[in-house]
C-alpha positions in Angstrom: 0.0 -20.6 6.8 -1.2 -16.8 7.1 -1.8 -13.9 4.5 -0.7 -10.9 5.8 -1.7 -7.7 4.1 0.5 -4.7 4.7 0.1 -1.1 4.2 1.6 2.0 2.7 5.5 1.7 3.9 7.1 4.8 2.0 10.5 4.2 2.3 10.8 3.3 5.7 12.8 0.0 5.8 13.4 0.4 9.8 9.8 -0.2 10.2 9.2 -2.8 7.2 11.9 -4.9 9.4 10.7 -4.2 12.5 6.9 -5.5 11.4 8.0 -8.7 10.0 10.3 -9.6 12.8 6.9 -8.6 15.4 4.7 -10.5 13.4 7.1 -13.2 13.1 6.7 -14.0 9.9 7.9 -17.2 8.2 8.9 -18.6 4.6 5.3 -20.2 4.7 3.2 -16.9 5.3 2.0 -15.4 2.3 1.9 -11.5 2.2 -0.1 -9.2 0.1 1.6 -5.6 -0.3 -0.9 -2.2 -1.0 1.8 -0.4 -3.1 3.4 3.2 -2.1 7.0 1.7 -0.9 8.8 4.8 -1.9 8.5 8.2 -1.1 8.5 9.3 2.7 11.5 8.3 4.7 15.1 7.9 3.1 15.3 4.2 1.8 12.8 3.5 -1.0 15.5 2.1 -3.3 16.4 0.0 0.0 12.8 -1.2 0.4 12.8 -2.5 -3.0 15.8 -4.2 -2.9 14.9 -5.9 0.2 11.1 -6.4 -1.1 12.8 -8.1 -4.4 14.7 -10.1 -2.1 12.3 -11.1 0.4 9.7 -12.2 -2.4 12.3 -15.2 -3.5 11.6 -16.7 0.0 7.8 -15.8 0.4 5.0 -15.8 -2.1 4.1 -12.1 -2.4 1.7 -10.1 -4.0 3.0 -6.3 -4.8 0.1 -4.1 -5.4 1.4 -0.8 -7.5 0.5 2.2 -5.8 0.3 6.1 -7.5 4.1 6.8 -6.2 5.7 3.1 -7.2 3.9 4.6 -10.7 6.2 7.8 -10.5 9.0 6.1 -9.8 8.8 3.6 -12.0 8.3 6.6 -15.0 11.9 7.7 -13.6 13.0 4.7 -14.0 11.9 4.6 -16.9 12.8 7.4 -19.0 14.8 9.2 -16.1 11.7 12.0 -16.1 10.9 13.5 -13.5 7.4 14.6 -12.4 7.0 17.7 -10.5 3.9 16.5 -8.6 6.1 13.0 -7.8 9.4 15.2 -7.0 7.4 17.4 -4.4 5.9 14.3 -2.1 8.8 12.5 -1.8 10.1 11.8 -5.2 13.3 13.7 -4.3 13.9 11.6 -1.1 13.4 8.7 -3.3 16.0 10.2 -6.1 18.6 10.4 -3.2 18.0 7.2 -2.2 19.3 5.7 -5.6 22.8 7.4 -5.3 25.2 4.1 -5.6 23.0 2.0 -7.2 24.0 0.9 -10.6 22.1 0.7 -13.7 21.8 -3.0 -14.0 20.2 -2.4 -10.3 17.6 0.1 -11.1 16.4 -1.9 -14.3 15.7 -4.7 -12.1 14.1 -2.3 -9.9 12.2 -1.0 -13.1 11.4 -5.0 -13.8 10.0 -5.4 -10.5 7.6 -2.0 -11.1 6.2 -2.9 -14.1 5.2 -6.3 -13.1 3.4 -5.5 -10.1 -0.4 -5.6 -10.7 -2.9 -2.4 -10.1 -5.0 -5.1 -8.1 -5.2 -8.5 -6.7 -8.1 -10.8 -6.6 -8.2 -14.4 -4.1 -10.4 -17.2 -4.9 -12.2 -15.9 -1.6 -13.2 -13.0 -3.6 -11.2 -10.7 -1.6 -9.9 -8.0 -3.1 -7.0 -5.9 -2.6 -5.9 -2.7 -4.1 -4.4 0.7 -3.6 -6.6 3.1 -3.3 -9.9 1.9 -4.6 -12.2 2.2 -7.8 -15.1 3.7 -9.4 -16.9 1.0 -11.5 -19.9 0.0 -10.2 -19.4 -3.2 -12.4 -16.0 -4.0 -10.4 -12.6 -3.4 -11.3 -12.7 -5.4 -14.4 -14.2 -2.4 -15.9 -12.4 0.3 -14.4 -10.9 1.5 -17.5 -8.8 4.0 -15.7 -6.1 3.0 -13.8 -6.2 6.2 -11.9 -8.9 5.4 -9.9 -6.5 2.1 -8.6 -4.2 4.8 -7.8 -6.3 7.6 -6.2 -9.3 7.2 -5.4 -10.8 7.7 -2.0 -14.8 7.7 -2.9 -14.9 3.9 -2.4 -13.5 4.8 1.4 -15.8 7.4 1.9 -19.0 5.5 0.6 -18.0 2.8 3.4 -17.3 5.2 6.4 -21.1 6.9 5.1 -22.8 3.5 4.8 -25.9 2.6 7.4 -25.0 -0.6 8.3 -28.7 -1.7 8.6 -28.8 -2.0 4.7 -28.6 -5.7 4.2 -26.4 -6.9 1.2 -29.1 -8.1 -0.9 -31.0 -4.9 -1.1 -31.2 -2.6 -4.0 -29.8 0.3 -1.8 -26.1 -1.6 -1.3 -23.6 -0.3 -3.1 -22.8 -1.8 -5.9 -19.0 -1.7 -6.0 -19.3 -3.3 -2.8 -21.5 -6.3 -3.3 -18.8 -8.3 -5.9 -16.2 -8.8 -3.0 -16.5 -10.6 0.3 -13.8 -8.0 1.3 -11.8 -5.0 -0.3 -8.4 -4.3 1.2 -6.9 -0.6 0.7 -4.3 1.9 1.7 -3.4 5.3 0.6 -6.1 7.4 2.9 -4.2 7.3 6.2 -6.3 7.0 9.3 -4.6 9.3 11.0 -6.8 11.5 8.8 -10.0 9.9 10.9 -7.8 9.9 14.1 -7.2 6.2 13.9 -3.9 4.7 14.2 -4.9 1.2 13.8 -6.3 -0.3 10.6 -9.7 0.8 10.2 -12.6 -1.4 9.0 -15.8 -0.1 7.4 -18.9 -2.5 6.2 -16.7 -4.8 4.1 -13.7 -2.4 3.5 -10.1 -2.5 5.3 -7.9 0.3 4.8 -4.5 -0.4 6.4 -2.2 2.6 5.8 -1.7 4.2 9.1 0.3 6.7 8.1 3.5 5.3 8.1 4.3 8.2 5.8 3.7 11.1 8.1 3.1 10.5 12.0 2.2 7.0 11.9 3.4 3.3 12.3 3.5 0.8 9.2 0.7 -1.8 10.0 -0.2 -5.9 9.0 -3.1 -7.4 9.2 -4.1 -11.1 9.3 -7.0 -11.1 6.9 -8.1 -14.6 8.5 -7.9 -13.7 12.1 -8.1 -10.1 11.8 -5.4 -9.6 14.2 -3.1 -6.3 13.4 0.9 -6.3 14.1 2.0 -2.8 14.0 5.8 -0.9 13.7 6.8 1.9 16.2 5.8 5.3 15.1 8.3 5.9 11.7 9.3 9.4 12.3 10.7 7.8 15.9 12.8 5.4 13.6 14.4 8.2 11.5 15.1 11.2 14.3 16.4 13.4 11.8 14.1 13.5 9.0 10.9 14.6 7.8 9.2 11.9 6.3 6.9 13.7 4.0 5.8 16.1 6.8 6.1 19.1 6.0 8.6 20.0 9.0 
């Protein structure tokens, strides 16, 4: 049995598929999902669907990212925000032509039960983007920093890694987990197109979004199963490049 933690997929089913079938994943492996599985490439209603249906053969963890958020607030209440609509909420609009309404309120059901963060009995944690409690993320009291932040990726690229974990200067958001798992800062943006580790934090989007491939990682054995590059899978669009 593995747990498998995946990154930012962004409506790219093609490569979703394509990274299950290379890391041959079974019934018995466990994956934990980062959140942002819409927006991007052309099938985020398709990658819920399938997500919804692969979870009722493995046990899965959805983490809610800031675009499932948007989405969801669609779904919702069929508003549409203008920040959401101009990184790939429009894509993701398209994408729900011919699905019927009994369809996107199970869609909606599967949004609002998907947790802002996930924490193992190994005290790993997992989360979208990060947080900004230095008591942990029982105490983040605002749900945006799940959803955006980037300072708790920043802090661990900056770290010196002679500053041993018992000493006053460690950071304190970093001492209450063995290890944080995130996504939403591509490494693209640091020239990486693997998942990047720093001190005790894993991001694993690779930019699956935007020029990169969608990325798993086997938190036990550390070994990383990646997709083709995503814009290769979809010739003819855009992604959420900006052409």
């Amino acid at each position: 049995m593995r747990t498998l933690v995946i990154g930012d997929i962004h409506g790219g089913l093609k490569a979703l598929i394509q990274l299950l079938k290379r890391a041959e994943v079974t019934n018995e492996d466990n994956l934990i999902f980062l959140g942002d599985y819409v927006d991007g490439w052309s099938e985020s209603a398709q990658v819920i669907q399938y997500l919804i249906e692969l979870s009722e053969v493995n046990t899965c963890v959805f983490i809610k990212g800031n675009h499932d958020a948007w989405c969801e607030q669609w779904l919702a209440s069929e508003f549409i925000d203008d920040i959401w609509y101009n990184h790939g909420g429009k894509g993701t609009l398209k994408s729900y032509n011919g699905f019927s309404k009994a369809q996107k309120n199970e869609h909606l059901d599967f949004f609002e039960a998907m947790p802002v963060y996930h924490l193992d009995s190994e005290q790993r944690l997992f989360v979208h983007a990060g947080f900004r409690s230095v008591h942990g993320v029982e105490k983040e009291f605002d749900v945006r920093g799940f959803y955006f932040d980037r300072t708790l990726w920043e802090m661990a690229l900056t770290m010196d890694t002679r500053i041993n974990k018992d000493s006053t200067l460690y950071p304190k958001r970093l001492k209450h987990y063995s290890e944080i798992y995130i996504g939403h800062t591509p490494t693209l943006n640091f020239k990486k197109t693997e998942p990047m580790n720093a001190v005790n934090v894993w991001n694993v989007d690779t930019g699956a979004a935007f020029t990169g491939k969608l990325s798993a990682i086997d938190i036990d054995s550390k070994e990383i199963f990646q997709s083709d590059v995503v814009k290769d899978l979809y010739p003819n669009e855009l992604g959420r490049n900006k052409g």
